[in-house]
C-alpha positions in Angstrom: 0.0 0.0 0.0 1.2 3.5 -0.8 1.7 6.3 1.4 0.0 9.1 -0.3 1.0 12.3 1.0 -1.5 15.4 0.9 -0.2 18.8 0.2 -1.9 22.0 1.3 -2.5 24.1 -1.7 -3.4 27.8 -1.8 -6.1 29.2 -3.4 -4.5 30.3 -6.8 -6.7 33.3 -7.7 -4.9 35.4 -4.4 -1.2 34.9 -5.8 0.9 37.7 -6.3 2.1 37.6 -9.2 6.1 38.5 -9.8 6.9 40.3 -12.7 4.0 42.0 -13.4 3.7 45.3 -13.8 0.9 47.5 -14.0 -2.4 48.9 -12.0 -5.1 46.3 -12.4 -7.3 43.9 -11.0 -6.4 40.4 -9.7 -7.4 37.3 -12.2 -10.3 36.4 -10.5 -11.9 39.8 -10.9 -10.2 41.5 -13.9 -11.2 45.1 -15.7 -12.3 43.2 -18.8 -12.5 40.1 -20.6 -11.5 39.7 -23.8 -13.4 36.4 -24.4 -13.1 37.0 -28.6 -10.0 37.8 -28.1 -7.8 34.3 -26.7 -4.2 35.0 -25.4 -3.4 32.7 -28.8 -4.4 35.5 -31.1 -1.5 37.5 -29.5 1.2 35.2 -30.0 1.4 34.0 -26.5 2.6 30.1 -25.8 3.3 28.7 -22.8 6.6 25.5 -23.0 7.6 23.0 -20.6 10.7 24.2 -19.1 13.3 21.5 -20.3 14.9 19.0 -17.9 15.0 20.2 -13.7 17.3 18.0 -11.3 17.5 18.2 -7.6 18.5 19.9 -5.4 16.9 23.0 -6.4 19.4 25.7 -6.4 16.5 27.6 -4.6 12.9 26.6 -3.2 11.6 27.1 -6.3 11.9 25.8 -9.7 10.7 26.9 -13.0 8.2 24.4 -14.5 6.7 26.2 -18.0 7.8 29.3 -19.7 5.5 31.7 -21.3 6.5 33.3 -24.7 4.7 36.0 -26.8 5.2 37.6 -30.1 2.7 40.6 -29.4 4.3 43.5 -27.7 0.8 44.5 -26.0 1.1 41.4 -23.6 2.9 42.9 -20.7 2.9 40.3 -18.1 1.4 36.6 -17.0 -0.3 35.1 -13.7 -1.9 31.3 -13.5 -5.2 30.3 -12.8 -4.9 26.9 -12.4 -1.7 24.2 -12.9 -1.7 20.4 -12.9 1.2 18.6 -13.0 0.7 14.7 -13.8 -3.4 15.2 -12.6 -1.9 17.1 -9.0 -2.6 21.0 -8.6 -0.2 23.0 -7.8 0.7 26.7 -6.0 2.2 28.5 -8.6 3.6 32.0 -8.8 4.9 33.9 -12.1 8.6 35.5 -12.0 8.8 37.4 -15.0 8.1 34.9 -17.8 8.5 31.1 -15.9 5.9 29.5 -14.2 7.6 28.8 -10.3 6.2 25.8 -8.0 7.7 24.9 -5.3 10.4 22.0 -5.9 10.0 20.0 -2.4 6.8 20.2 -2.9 7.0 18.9 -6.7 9.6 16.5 -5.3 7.5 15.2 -2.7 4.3 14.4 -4.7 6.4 12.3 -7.1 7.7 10.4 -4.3 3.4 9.8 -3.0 2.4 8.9 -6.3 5.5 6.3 -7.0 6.0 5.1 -3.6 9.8 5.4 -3.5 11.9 7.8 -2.8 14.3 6.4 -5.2 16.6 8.8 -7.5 14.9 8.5 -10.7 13.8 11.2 -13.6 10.1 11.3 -14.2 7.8 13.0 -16.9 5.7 15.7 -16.0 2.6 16.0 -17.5 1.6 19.6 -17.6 -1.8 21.5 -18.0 -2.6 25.7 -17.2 -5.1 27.9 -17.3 -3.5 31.6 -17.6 -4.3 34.7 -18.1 -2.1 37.0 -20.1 -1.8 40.7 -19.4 -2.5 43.8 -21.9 -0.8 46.8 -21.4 -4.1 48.5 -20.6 -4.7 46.0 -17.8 -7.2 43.5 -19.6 -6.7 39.9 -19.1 -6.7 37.5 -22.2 -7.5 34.0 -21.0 -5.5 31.0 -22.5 -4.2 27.9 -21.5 -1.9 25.1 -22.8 -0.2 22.0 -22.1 3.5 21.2 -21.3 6.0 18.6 -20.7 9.5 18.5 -18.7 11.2 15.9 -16.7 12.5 16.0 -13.1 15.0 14.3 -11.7 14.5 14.0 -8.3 17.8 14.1 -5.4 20.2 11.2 -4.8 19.7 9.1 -1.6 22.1 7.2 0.7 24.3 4.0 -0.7 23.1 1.0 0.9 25.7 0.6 3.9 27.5 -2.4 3.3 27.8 -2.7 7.2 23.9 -3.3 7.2 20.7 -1.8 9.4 19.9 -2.1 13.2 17.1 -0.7 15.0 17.0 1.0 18.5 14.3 1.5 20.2 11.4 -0.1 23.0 11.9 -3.3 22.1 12.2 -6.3 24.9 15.4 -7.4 22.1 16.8 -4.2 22.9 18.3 -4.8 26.3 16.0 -2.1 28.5 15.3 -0.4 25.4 17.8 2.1 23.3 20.5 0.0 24.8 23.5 0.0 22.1 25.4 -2.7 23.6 22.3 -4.2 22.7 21.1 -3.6 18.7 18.8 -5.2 17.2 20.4 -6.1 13.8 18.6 -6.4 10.8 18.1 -9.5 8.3 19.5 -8.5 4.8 16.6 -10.2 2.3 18.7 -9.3 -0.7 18.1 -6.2 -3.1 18.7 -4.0 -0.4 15.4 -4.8 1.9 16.1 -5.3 5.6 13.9 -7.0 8.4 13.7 -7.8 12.2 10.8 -8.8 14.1 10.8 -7.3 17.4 8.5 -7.4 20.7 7.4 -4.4 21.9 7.2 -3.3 25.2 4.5 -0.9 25.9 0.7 -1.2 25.0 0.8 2.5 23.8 3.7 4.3 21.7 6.9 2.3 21.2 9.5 4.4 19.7 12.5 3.2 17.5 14.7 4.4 15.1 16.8 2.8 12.1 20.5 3.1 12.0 23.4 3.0 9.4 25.5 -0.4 11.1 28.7 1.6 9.4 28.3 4.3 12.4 27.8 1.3 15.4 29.3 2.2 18.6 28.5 0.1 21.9 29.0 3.4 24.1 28.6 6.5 22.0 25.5 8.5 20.6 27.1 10.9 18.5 28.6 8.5 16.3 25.5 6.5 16.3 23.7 9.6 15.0 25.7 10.1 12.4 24.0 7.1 11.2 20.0 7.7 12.2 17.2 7.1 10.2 13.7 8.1 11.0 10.5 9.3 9.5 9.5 13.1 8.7 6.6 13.7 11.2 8.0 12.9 14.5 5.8 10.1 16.6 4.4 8.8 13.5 2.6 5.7 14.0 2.3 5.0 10.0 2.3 1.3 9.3 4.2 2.7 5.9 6.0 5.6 5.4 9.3 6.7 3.8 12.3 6.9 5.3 14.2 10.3 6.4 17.9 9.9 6.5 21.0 12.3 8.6 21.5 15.0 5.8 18.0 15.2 4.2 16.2 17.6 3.2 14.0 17.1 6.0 15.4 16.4 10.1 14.8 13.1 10.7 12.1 12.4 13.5 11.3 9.0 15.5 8.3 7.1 14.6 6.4 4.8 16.8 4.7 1.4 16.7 1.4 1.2 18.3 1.0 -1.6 21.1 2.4 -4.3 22.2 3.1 -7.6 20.6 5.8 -8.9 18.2 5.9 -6.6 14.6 8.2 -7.2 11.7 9.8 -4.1 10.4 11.2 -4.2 6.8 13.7 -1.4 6.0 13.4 -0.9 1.9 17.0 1.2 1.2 15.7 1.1 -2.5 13.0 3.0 -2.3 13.9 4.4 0.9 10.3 3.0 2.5 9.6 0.8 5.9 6.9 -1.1 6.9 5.7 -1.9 10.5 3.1 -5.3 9.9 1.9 -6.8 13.2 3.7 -10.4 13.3 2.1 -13.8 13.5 4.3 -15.2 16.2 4.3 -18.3 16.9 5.5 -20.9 20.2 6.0 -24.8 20.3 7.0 -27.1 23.1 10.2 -28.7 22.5 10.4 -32.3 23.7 7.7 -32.7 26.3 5.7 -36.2 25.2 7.9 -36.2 21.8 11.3 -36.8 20.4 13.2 -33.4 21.1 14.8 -33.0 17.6 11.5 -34.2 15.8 8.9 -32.2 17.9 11.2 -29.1 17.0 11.1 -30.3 12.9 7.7 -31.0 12.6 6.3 -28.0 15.3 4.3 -30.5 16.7 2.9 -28.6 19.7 2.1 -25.2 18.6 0.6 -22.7 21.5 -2.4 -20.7 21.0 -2.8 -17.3 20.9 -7.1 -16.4 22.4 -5.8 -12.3 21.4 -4.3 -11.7 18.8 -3.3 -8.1 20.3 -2.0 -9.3 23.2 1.4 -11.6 23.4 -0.3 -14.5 25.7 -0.1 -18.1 24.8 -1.4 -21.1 25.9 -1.0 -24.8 25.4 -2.6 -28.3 27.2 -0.3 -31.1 26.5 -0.2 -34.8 27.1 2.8 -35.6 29.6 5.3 -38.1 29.3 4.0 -41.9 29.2 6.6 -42.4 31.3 9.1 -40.7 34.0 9.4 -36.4 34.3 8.0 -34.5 31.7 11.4 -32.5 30.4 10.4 -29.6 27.6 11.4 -26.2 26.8 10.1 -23.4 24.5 10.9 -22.3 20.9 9.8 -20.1 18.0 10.8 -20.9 14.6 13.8 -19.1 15.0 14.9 -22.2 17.1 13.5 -24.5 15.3 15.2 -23.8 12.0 18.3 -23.3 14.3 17.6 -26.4 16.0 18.0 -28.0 12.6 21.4 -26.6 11.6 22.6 -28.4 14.8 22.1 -25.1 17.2 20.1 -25.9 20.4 20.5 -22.6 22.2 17.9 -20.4 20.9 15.3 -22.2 22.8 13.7 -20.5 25.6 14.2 -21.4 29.2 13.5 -21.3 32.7 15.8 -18.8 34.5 15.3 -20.6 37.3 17.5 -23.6 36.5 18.0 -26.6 34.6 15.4 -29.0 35.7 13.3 -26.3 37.7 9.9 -27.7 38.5 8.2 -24.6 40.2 4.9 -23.7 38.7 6.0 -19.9 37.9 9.1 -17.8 37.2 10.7 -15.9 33.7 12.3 -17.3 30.9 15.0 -16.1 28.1 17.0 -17.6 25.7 19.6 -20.6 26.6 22.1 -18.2 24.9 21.5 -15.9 27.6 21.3 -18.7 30.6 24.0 -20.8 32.2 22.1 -23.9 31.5 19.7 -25.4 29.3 17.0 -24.1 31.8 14.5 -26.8 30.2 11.9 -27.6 32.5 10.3 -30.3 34.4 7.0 -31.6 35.3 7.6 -34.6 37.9 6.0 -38.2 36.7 2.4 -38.5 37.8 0.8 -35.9 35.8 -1.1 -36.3 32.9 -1.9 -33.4 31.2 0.4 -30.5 31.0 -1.2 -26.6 30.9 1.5 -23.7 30.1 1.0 -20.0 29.9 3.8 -17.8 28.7 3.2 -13.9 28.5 5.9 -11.8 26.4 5.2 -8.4 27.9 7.2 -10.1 31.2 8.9 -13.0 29.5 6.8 -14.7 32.5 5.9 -18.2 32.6 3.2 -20.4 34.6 3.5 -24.2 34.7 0.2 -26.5 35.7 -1.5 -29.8 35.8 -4.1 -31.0 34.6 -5.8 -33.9 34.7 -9.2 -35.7 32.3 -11.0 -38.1 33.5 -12.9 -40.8 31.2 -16.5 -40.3 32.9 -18.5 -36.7 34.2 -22.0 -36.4 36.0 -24.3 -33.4 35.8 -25.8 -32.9 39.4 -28.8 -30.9 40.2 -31.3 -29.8 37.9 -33.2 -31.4 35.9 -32.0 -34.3 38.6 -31.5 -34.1 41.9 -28.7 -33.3 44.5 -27.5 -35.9 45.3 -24.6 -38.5 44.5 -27.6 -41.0 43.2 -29.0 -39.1 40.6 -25.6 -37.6 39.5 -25.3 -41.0 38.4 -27.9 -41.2 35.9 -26.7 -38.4 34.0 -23.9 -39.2 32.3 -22.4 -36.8 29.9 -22.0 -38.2 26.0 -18.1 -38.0 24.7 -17.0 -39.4 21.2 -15.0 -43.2 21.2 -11.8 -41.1 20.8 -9.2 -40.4 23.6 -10.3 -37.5 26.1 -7.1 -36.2 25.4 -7.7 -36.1 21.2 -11.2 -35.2 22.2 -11.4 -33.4 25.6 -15.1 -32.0 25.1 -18.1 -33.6 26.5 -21.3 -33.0 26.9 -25.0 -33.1 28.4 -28.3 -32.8 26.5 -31.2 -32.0 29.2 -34.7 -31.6 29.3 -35.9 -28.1 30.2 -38.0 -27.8 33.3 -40.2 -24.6 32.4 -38.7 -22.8 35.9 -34.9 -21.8 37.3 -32.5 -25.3 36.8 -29.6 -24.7 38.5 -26.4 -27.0 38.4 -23.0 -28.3 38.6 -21.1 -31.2 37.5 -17.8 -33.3 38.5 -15.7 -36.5 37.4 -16.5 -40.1 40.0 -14.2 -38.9 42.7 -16.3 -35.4 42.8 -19.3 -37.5 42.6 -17.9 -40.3 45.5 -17.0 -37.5 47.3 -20.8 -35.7 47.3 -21.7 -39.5 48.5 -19.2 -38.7 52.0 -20.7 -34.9 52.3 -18.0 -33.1 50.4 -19.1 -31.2 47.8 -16.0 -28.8 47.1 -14.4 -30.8 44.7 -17.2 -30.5 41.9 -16.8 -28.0 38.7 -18.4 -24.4 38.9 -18.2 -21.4 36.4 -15.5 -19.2 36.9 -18.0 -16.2 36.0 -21.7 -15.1 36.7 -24.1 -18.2 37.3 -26.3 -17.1 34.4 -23.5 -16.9 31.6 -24.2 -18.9 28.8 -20.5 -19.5 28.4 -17.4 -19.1 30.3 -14.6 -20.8 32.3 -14.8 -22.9 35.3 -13.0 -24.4 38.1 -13.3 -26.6 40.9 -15.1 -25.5 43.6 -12.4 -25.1 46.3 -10.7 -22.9 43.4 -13.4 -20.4 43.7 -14.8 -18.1 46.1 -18.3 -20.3 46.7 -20.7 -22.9 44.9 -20.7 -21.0 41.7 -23.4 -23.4 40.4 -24.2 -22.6 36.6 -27.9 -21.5 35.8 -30.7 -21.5 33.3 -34.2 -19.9 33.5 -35.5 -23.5 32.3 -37.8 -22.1 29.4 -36.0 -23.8 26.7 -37.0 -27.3 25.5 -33.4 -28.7 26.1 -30.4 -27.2 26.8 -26.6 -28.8 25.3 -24.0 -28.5 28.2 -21.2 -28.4 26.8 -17.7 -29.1 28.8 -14.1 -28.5 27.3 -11.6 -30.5 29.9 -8.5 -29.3 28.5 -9.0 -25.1 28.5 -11.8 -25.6 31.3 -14.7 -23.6 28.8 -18.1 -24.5 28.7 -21.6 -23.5 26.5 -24.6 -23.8 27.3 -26.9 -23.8 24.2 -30.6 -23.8 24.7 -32.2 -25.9 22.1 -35.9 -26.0 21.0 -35.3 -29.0 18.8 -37.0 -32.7 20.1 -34.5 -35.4 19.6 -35.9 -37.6 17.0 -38.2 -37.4 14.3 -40.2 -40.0 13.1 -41.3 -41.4 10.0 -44.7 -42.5 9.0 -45.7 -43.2 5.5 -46.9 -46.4 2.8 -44.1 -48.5 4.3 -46.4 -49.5 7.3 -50.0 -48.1 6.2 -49.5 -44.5 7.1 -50.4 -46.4 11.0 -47.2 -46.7 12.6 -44.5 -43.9 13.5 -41.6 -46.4 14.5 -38.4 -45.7 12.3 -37.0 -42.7 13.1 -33.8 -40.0 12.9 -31.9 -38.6 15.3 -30.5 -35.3 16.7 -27.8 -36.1 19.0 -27.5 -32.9 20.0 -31.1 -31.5 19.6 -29.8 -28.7 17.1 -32.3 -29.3 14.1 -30.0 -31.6 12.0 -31.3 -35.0 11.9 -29.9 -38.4 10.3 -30.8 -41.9 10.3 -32.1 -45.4 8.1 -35.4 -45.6 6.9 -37.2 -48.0 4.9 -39.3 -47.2 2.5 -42.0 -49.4 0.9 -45.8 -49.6 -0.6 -46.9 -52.8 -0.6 -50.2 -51.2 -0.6 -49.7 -49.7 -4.1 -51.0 -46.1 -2.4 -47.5 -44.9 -3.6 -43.9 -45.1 -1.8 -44.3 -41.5 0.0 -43.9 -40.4 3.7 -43.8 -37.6 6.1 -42.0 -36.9 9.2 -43.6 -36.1 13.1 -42.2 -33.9 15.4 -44.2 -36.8 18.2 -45.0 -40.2 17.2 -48.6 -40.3 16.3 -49.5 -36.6 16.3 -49.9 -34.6 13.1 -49.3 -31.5 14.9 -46.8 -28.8 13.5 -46.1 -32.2 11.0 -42.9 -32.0 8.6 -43.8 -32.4 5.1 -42.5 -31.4 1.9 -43.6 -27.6 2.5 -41.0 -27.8 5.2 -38.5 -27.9 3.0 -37.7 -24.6 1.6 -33.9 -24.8 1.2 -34.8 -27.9 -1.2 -35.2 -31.7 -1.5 -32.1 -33.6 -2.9 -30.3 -36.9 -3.6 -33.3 -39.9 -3.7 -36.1 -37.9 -2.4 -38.8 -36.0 -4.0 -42.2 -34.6 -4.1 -44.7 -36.3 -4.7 -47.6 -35.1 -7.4 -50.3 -33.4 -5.9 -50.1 -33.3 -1.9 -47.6 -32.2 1.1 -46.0 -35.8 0.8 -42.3 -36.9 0.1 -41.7 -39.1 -2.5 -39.1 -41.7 -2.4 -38.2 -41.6 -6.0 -35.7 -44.5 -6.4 -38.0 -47.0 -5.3 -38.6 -49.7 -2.5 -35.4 -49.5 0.1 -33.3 -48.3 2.5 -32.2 -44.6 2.7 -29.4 -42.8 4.7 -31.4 -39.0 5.2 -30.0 -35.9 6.4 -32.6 -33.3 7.8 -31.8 -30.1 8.6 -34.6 -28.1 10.0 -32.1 -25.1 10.7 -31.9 -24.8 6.9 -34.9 -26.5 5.9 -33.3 -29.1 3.9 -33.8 -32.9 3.2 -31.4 -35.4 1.6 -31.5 -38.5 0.7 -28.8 -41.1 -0.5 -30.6 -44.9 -1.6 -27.9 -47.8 0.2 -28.0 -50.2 -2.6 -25.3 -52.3 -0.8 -24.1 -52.4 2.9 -20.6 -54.5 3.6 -18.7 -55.6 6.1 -15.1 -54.4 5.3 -12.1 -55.1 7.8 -8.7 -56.0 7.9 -9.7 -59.5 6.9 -10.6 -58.4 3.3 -7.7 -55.6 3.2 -10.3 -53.1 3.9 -12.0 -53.5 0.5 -15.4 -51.5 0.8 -16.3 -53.3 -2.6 -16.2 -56.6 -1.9 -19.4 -58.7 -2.7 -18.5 -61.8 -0.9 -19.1 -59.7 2.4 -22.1 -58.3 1.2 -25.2 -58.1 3.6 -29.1 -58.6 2.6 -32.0 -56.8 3.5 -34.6 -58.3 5.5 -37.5 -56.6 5.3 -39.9 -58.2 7.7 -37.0 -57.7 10.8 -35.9 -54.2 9.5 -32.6 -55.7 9.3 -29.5 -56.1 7.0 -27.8 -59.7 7.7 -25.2 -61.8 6.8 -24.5 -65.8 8.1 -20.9 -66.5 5.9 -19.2 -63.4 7.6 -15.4 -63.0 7.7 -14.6 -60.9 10.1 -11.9 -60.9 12.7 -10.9 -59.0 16.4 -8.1 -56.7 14.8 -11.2 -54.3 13.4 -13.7 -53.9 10.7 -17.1 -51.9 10.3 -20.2 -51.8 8.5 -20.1 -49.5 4.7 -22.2 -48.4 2.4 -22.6 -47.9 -0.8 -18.4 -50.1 -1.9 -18.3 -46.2 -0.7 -16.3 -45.1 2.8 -19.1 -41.7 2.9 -21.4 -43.9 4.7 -20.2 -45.6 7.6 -20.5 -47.5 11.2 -18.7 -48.2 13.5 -18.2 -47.8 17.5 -20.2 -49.3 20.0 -22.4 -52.3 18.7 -25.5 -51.0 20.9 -25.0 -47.7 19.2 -22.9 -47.4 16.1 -22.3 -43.7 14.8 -21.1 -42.4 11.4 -17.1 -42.5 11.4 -17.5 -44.9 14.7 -14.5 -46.8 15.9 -13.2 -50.1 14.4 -15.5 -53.4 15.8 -13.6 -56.1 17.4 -16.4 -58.3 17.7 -16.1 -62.0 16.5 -18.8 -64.1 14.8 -20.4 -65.6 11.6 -24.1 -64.1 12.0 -24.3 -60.6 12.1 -27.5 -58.0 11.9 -27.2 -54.8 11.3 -30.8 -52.7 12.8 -30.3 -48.9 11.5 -33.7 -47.6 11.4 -34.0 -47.2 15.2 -37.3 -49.1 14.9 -37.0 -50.9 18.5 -34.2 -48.6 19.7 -32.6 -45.0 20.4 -30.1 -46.5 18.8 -28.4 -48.0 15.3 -27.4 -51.3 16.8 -26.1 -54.9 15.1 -25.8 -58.3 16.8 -23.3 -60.5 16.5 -23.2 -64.3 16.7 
């Protein structure tokens, strides 16, 4: 982006005009106008004025040069000048047109964005008047060309760049025995990245490294290198340099975080561009060298303005958990064999404490790694840059969390019977879990804990369950354990909604509480069983409007294979039928001719459907084949000899030849992976786990006909 500067331009109908002789009016209000009479028709022209190069010998320059071949024109003054589409201030000095040549200067360097010695074209336009001896004004005007070659600027110093200034790189700040020296990037652009140090005005300055001195200013200075407008806090702006035309001034950068500056001695420009910086844990649970390679565990950053990170980690599977800190500095260093730009604990090699400041090994007497003792099993660290500050903690998941209280009771019984829902991966590569609950139409106030909270409740304790960090009634938050906090801190919900998702994230300790309108299943009702029976249906694990599911669609009554959907089995109340579906009806569903019906347009079978009432959207995909695919077949989703039939009086696929063996396999659909089952065998799920089940019979159930659940049997 280009740094366009503005230029304050007087009016030009008030110029005094040089030259001139005369008593009469100014342009704007002359004795007469000639209007037959143009300043052409006395032999006046108006030339570019040839070739200018800078320095100026004076502020002004001479830009076009009027002529005239008619003794009665006595003098000249401008009414308007452009000069490649800018206006200019112009005054007259006897015949030349004079603008000022900084000025000039200056706008070539907005318009190019460099301040690079280089001749330019000037496009010229004026409006003029030309003066009669009796003191009438003859309008004309004309067009002009000349070049301008704008001033020489400093030889890139073969010594390099360094920056000063309030930088945490920078010793205290403006430290010289401390400089922060610049990254030649070839072609003569320069770049650091730097962490500032204040969350206002940060001030800096670039430096010639030709003029370094560890303990004196004045030959520093000979070398400075600023902007033009002093406390500048342009993101781009050119540079001013010792013996300008200008004095060179100190910008600023604007808050605190890390910034890459790039120095451009080219075109004599900077840039400041707020930096993405990023943090890993070295070693910890992984191979030091590789976890530095492949960046493995990367921190997060929650604001981007403000240089905090954050990172949960698995310990060591065995023994002290040993780590320390890079940025990609290290870890490209780290490569090339050099191990000391990681960051450490000042504290010590080893240092276990669960706070302290860190710095670079370089700087320390040790490695300074740290060390989390063997037990743990979930590492949390904190770093903040402002301080170079660290914080060091454990966490720990468990497999299994209770709600207690509302819409249960509480007590350790009924904690029991509300077990929150978590996927089949591990809670450490899936640490959220949650907690869909019925709404009870007044206040529901509750809390939750793991099976030692819970046991605990069971003795009398109830300090060691989970409360909200914040205000009972947020929605969304933090939390802690109670003995953290400064009472119950019991979360809170006016009860009004039909459910409500409570949502639980075990690694960062967030939770949202979603209130949900949304029943859990729908159910379908159609020709398949007389338009009598609502028994298949889809589900909404999380009550959020987006359904999925089997269904089995028939008409062995010939009345014509369509359906509908109900919101409760067996009432056509607030029903969903093809109207519903605004957003459209794809895949193997369609309307049917002449009513609020869906058709099932491929025909008698089974269908995998995705519902979304959020969008108001139905899809449909026909399964013309479901198979069992494992590592007995080389996970081949294609192959017939494992291919299971439908039995449609049971609602069933089945199979009695199957293959399948203990080291996994799942149930497919379609010699496609899109549709798939796996997990639990009382409740498969799309993408479920591998099955380790053993047997020859197997039945696959997936229209939830008898069941909450997609469920197979195995025999």
């Amino acid at each position: 982006m280009k740094k366009i500067f503005h230029f304050s331009l007087a009016a030009m109908a008030g110029l005094v005009l040089a030259g001139c002789t005369g008593d009469y009016d100014d342009w704007a209000q002359p004795q007469t106008y000639a209007q037959e009479d143009p300043a052409a028709a006395y032999g006046v022209s108006a030339q570019g004025s040839g070739t200018i190069t800078m320095p100026a010998a004076d502020e002004q320059v001479s830009v076009i040069t009027f002529a005239s071949t008619n003794d009665n024109v006595k003098g000249y003054n401008v009414r308007k000048l452009t000069i490649n589409g800018s206006e200019f201030s112009a005054t007259v000095e006897g015949n030349n047109v004079m603008v000022s040549a900084d000025a000039l200067e200056d706008s070539l360097y907005a318009s190019s964005g460099s301040r690079a010695q280089r001749t330019y074209d000037l496009d010229m336009h004026i409006t003029y008047g030309a003066i009669l001896a009796n003191g009438d004004a003859i309008a004309g005007e004309s067009n002009g060309t000349a070049q301008f070659t704008t001033r020489p600027t400093p030889a890139i110093d073969a010594k390099g760049y360094y920056l000063l200034g309030n930088f945490q790189e920078n010793g205290a700040g403006w430290d010289l025995s401390a400089p922060v020296w610049m990254t030649s990037e070839g072609n003569g652009i320069y770049t650091a990245v730097v962490n500032t140090t204040a969350d206002g005005d940060n001030w800096f300055k670039f430096y010639e490294g030709s003029h370094y001195s560890a303990d004196n200013w004045d030959e520093v200075n000979q070398g400075e290198m600023g902007c033009r407008e002093n406390g500048s806090a342009a993101t781009q702006d050119f540079i001013i340099w010792k013996g300008d035309k200008y004095a060179v001034q100190t910008p600023v950068i604007n808050g605190m975080g890390m910034f890459k500056v790039t120095l451009d001695m080219n075109n004599m420009t900077y840039t400041v561009v707020r930096q993405e910086y990023k943090l890993y844990i070295i070693g910890g649970p992984n191979d030091w060298a590789t976890s530095a390679t492949e960046r493995m565990l990367q921190f997060s950053q929650p604001d981007p303005e403000v240089p905090y990170y954050t990172i949960n980690f698995r310990a060591a599977a065995e023994g002290d958990t040993w780590f320390a800190i890079g940025d990609d500095q290290s870890c490209d260093a780290i490569a090339a064999g050099d191990w000391t730009k990681l960051f450490g604990t000042t504290a010590g090699n080893g240092n276990s404490g669960e706070s302290g400041t860190f710095t670079r090994r370089s700087n320390l007497s040790d490695d300074g790694s740290f060390c989390v003792k063997q037990g743990a099993k979930l590492i949390k660290v904190e770093v903040d840059l402002r301080g170079y500050t660290y914080k060091v903690s454990t966490l720990d998941i468990a497999d299994d969390y209770y709600l207690i209280g509302a819409p249960g009771e509480w007590n350790a019984e009924s904690a029991m019977t509300m077990h929150f829902q978590h996927s089949d991966k591990s809670v450490f590569d899936d640490p959220v879990f949650y907690y869909v609950m019925e709404g009870t139409g007044s206040d529901m106030w509750f809390a939750f804990g793991d099976k030692d909270a819970i046991d605990a409740v069971a003795a009398g304790t109830w300090n060691q369950l989970f409360g909200t960090r914040g205000a009972s009634e947020d929605l969304s938050g933090s939390f802690d354990r109670r003995f953290n906090l400064d009472g119950d801190h019991s979360f809170h919900v006016d009860g009004l909604a039909k459910y409500y998702r409570f949502e639980v994230n075990m690694m960062d300790y967030t939770y949202t509480i979603t209130p949900l309108d949304y029943n859990q299943y729908v159910y379908f009702i159609g020709a398949t069983d007389g338009w009598a029976n609502a028994e298949q249906k889809l589900e909404s694990p999380n009550c959020d409007g987006r359904y999925t599911g089997f269904v089995y669609c028939a008409d062995p009554n010939g009345w014509g294979n369509q359906f509908k959907f109900q919101r409760v089995a067996g009432s056509w109340d607030n029903e969903i039928n093809s109207a519903t579906f605004t957003g459209g009806i794809t895949g193997d569903f369609g309307l049917a001719d002449g009513s609020t019906n869906i058709a099932a347009t491929a025909g008698e079978g089974v269908y995998y459907v995705t519902l979304d009432l959020n969008n108001s959207t139905l899809n449909a995909v026909r399964i013309t084949n479901m198979n069992l695919v494992g590592g007995f077949n080389g996970w081949n989703q294609a192959d017939d000899a494992q291919r299971m039939t439908w039995n449609a009086t049971d609602y069933c696929f089945e199979i009695s030849n199957a293959g399948v063996t203990a080291d996994g396999w799942k149930f497919a659909a379609n010699n496609d992976w899109a549709i798939n089952l796996g997990g639990d065998l009382t409740a498969l799920t799309q993408d479920g786990a591998n099955i380790s089940a053993v047997g020859k019979t197997i039945r696959l159930y997936p229209t939830r006909r008898t069941s909450g659940s997609i469920y197979a049997t195995v025999q």
